[in-house]
C-alpha positions as CSV (number, residue, x, y, z in Angstrom):
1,X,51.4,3.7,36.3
2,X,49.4,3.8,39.2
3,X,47.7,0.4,40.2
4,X,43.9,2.5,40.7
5,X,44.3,4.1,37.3
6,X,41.5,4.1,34.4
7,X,44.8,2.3,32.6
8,X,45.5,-0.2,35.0
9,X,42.0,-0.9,35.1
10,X,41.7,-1.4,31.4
11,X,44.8,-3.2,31.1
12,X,44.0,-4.9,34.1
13,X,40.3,-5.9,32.6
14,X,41.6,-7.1,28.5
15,X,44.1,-9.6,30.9
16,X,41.3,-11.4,32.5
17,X,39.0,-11.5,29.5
18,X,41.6,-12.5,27.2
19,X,40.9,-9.4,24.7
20,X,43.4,-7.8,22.5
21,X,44.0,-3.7,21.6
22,X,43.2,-5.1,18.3
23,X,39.6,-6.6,19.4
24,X,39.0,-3.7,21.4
25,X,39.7,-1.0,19.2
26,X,37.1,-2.8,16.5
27,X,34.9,-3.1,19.1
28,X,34.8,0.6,20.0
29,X,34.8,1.9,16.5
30,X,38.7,2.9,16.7
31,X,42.0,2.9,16.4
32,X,44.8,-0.1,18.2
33,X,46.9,3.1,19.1
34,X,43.9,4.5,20.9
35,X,43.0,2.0,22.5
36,X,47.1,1.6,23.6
37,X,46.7,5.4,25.0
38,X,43.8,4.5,27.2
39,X,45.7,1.2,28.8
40,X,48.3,4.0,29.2
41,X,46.1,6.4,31.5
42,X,45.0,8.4,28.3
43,X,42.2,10.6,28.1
44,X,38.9,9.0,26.8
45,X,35.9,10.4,25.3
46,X,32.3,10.2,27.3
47,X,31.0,8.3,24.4
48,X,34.1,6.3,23.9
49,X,33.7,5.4,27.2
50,X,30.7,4.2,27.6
51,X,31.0,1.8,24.5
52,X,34.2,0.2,26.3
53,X,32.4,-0.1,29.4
54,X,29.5,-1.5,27.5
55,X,31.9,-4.0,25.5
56,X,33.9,-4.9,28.4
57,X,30.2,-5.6,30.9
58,X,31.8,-3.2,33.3
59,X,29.9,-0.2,35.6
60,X,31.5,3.3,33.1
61,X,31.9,5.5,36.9
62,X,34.2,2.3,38.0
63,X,35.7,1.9,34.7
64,X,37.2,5.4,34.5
65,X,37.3,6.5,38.4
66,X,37.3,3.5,40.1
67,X,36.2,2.0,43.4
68,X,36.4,5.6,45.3
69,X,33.9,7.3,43.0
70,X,31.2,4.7,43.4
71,X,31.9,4.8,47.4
72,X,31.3,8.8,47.4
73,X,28.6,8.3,44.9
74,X,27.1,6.2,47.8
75,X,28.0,8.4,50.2
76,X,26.6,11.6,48.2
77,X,22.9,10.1,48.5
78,X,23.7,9.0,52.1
79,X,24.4,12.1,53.5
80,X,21.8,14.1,55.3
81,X,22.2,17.4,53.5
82,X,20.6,20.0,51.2
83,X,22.7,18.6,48.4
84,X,22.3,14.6,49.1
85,X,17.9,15.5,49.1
86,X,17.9,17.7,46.3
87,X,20.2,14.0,44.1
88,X,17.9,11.5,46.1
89,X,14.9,13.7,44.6
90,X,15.7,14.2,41.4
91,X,16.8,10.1,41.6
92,X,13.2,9.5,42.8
93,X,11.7,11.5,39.8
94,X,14.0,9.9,37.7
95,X,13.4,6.5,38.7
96,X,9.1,7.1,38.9
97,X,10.0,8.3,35.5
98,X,11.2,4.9,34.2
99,X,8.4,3.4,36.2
100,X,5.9,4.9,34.3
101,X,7.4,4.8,31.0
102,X,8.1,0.6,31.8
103,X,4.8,0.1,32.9
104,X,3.1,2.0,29.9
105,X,5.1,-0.2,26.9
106,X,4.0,-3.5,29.1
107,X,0.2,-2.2,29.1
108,X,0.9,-1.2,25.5
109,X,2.8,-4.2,24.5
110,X,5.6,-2.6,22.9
111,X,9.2,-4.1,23.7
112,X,11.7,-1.8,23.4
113,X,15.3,-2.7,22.8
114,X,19.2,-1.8,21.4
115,X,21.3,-3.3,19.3
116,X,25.0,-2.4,19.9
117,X,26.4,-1.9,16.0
118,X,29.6,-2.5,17.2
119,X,29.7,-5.5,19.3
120,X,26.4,-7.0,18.1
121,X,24.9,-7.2,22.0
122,X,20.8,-7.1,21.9
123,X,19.7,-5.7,25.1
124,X,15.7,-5.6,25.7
125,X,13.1,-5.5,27.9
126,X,11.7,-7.7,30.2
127,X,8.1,-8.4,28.4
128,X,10.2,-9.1,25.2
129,X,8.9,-13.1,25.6
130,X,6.0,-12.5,27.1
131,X,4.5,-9.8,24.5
132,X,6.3,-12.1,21.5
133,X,6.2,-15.9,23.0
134,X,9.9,-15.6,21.1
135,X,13.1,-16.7,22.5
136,X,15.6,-13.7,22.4
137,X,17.4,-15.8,19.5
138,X,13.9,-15.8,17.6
139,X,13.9,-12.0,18.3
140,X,17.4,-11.2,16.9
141,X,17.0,-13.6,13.8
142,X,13.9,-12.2,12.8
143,X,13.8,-8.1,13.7
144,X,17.5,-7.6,12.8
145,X,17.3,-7.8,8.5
146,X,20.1,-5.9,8.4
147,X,22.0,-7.6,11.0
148,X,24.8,-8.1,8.3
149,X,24.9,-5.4,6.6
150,X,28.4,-3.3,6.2
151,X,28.4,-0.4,8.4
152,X,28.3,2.2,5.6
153,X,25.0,0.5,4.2
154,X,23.5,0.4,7.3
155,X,24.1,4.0,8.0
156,X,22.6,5.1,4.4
157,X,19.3,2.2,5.4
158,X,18.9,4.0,8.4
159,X,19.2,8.3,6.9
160,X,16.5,7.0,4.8
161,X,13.9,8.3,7.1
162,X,13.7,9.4,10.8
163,X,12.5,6.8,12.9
164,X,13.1,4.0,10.3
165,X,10.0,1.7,10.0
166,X,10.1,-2.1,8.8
167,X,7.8,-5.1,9.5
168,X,9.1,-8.8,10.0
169,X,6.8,-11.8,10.1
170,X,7.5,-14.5,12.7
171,X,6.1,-18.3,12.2
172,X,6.3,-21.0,14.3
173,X,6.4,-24.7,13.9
174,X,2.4,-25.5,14.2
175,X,1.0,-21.9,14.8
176,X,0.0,-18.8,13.0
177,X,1.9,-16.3,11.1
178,X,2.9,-13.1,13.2
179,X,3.8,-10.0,12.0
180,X,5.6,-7.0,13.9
181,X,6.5,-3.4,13.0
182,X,10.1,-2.0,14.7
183,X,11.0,1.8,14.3
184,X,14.4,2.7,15.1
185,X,16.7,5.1,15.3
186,X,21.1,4.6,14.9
187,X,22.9,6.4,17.4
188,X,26.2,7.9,16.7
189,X,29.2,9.5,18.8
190,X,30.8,12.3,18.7
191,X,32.5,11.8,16.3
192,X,29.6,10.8,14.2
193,X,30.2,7.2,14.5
194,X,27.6,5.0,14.5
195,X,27.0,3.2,17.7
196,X,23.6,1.0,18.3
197,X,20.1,0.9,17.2
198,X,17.6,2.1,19.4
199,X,14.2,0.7,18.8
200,X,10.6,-0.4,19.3
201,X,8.7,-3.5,17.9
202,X,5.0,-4.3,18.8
203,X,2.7,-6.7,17.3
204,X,0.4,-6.0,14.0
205,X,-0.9,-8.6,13.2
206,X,-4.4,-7.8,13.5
207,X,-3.3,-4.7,11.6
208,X,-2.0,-7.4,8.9
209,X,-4.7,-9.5,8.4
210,X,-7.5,-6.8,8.4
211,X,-5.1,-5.2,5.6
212,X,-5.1,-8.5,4.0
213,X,-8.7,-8.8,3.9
214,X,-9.2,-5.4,2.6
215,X,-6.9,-5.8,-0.4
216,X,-8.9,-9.1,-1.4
217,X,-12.4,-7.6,-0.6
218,X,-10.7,-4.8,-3.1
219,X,-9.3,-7.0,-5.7
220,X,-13.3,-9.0,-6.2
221,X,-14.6,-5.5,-6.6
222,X,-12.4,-4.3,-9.2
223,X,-13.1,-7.8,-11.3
224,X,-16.9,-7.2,-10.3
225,X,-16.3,-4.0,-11.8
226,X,-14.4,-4.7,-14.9
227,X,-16.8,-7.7,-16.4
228,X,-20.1,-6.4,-15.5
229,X,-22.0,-5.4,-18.4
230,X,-23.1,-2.2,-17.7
231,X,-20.5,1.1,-17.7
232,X,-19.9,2.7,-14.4
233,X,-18.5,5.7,-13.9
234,X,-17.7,7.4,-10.4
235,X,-16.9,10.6,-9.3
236,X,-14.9,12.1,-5.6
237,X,-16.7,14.4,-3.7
238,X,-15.4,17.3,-6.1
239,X,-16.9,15.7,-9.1
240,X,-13.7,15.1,-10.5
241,X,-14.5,11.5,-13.0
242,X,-12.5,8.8,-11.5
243,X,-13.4,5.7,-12.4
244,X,-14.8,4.1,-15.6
245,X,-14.9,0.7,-16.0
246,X,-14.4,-1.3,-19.6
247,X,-18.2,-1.4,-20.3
248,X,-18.3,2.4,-20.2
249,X,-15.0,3.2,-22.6
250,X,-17.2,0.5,-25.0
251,X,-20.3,2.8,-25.3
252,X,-18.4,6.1,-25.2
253,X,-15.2,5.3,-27.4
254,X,-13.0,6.2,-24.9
255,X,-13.0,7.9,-21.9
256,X,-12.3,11.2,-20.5
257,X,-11.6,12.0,-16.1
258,X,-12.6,15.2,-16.3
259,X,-13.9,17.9,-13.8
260,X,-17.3,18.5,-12.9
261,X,-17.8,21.9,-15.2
262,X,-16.4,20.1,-18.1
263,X,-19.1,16.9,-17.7
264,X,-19.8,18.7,-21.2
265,X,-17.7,17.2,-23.1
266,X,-19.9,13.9,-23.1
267,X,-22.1,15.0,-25.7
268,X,-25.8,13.7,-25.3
269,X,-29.5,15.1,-25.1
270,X,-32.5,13.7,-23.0
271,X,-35.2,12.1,-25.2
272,X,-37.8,12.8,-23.3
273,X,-37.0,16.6,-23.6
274,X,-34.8,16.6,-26.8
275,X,-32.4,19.4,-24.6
276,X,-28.7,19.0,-24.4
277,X,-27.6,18.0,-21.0
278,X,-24.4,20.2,-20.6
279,X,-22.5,20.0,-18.2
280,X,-25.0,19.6,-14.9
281,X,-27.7,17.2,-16.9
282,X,-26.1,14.3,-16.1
283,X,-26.8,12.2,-13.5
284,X,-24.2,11.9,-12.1
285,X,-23.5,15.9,-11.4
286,X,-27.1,16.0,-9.9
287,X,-25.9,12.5,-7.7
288,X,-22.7,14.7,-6.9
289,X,-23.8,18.6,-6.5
290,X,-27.7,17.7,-5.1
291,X,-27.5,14.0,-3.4
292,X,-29.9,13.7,-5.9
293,X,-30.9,9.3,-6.7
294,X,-31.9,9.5,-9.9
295,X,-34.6,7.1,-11.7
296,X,-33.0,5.4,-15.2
297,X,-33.3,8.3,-17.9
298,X,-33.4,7.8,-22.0
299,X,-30.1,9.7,-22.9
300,X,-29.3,9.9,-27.3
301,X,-25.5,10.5,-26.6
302,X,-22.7,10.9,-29.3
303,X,-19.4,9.0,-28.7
304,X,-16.1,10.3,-28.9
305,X,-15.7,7.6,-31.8
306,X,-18.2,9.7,-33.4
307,X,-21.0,6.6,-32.9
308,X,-24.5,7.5,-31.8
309,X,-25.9,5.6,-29.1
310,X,-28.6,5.0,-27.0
311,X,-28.5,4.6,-23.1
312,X,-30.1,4.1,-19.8
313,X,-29.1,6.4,-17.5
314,X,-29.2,6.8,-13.7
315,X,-27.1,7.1,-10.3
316,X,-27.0,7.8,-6.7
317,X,-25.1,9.7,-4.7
318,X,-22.0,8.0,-2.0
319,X,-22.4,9.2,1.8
320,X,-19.9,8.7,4.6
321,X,-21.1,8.4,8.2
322,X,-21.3,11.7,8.8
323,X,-24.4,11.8,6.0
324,X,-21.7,14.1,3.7
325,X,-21.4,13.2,0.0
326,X,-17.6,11.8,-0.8
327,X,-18.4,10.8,-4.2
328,X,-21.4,9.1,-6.4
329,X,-22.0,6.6,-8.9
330,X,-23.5,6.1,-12.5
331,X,-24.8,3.6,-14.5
332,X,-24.9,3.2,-18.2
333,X,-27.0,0.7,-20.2
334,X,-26.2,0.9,-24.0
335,X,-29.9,0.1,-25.2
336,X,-29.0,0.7,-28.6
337,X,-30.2,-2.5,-30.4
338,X,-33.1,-3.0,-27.9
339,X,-34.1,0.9,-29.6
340,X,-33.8,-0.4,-32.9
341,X,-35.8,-3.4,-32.8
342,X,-38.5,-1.7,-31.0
343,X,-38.5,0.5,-33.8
């Protein structure tokens, strides 16, 4: 076998590094006998190869060609000819390429890294501590969840959806909770073997704690809701019912999220007029259909329990910034006794 052989090289490289086939072959996601063919001057896959020369820390040209590729290489873009400028141009746009993509994550924040599957290298960029005040062994520990996952598990995680998404938190001793998103993507041969993760992390947690205090600010207004003693109903901007808090299912025996032409089904009549209301005399479809804010209206109305009651009626119509209606609100006062000892 010749000495400047991809072989020799190989063979050449698990001897100084003290690697088995056996190592290598686990490594690269293959077989010993494969990786006995390639010490042997065998033929080796693109992708193969460039997971060896990945595993082994080795340049891939020098791996497979050697030394006298990555002198004509040299010489290619040294040569004063049509050739060399159209490579040293396409290099340039190329290399302004990855300029500008560098420099927008760092602006942006975002570190961008991969995970070899295989070996379990973490390569990332250079603003990794800077944007995350994390040590790379802080990084790995807390982005990688799945770090130790079996291969096949892993592979169904990540099929899941296209980039996958998750958010890790990140805490240290005497500061404030973190939290990041990642969204990745696993990488596979050929062969469809999977090969590393490539992904993006950036910080959220702004993003978290404005979440945070929109779910509380949400949980004291449905309590608010449920224990104050009047009933409230609300419609969307179709006039579609839907909300009605425990105060309303009280005064009409149950409750009923129905569309805006069937508002009729809430049987009830105006006292002041003795006419039905139907299905646009309630207060809510004028609120809804009009904008209309109503003043509080004596309604008779009959239950679905079959009870008769007496209410206080009004509501007002719900405006986004654009001065568009995306819903309205009505109140309900049972007035019931208050009618009977004023009687």
């Amino acid at each position: 076998m010749l000495k400047n052989s991809f072989g020799a090289r190989l063979k050449e490289l698990l001897k100084e590094k003290g690697l088995t086939q056996s190592q290598v072959a686990k490594a690269a996601g293959t077989s010993v006998p494969s990786v006995n063919r390639w010490t042997r001057g065998g033929e080796i896959e693109y992708d193969n190869l460039r997971t060896l020369s990945d595993y082994l820390e080795v340049n891939w040209v020098w791996l497979r060609y050697g030394d006298e590729a990555i002198l004509s290489l040299q010489e290619s873009m040294s040569d004063n000819n049509a050739v060399s400028d159209t490579r040293r141009e396409y290099l340039s746009q190329i290399m302004d390429s990855e300029i500008r993509m560098k420099t927008a994550l760092e602006i942006a924040e975002v570190v961008h890294w991969e995970w070899n599957v295989l070996t379990g290298k973490l390569d990332y960029s250079d603003n990794l501590q800077s944007v995350f005040n994390q040590t790379p062994d802080e990084f790995r520990s807390t982005s990688l969840p799945f770090s130790d996952l079996p291969i096949e598990k892993l592979v169904d995680l990540f099929s899941k959806q296209e980039p996958y998404k998750w958010d890790f938190v990140f805490k240290q001793t005497g500061s404030e909770t973190r939290w990041f998103e990642s969204r990745g993507k696993l990488i596979f041969d050929l062969l469809h073997r999977p090969i590393k993760i490539i992904a993006i992390s950036v910080e959220i947690t702004e993003r978290k704690l404005a979440e945070h205090a929109l779910e509380r600010s949400e949980y004291m207004m449905r309590k608010i809701i449920e224990i104050v003693p009047v009933g409230l109903c609300a419609a969307d901007e179709s006039g579609t019912i839907c909300l009605i808090n425990p105060e309303a299912e009280r005064i009409w025996g149950g409750n009923k999220h129905v569309k805006l032409e069937d508002y009729g089904q809430y049987q009830g009549t105006s006292e002041k007029t003795g006419k039905e209301l139907g299905s646009d005399g309630w207060a809510l479809a004028r609120a809804v259909t009009h904008g209309e804010t109503t003043v509080p209206e004596v309604v008779n109305i009959k239950s679905f329990d079959g009870v008769k009651r007496t209410i206080l009626m009004h509501a007002t119509p719900l405006f986004d910034n654009d001065n568009q209606i995306i819903g309205a609100i009505e109140v309900n006062q049972d007035i019931t006794e208050m009618k009977k000892v004023d009687k």
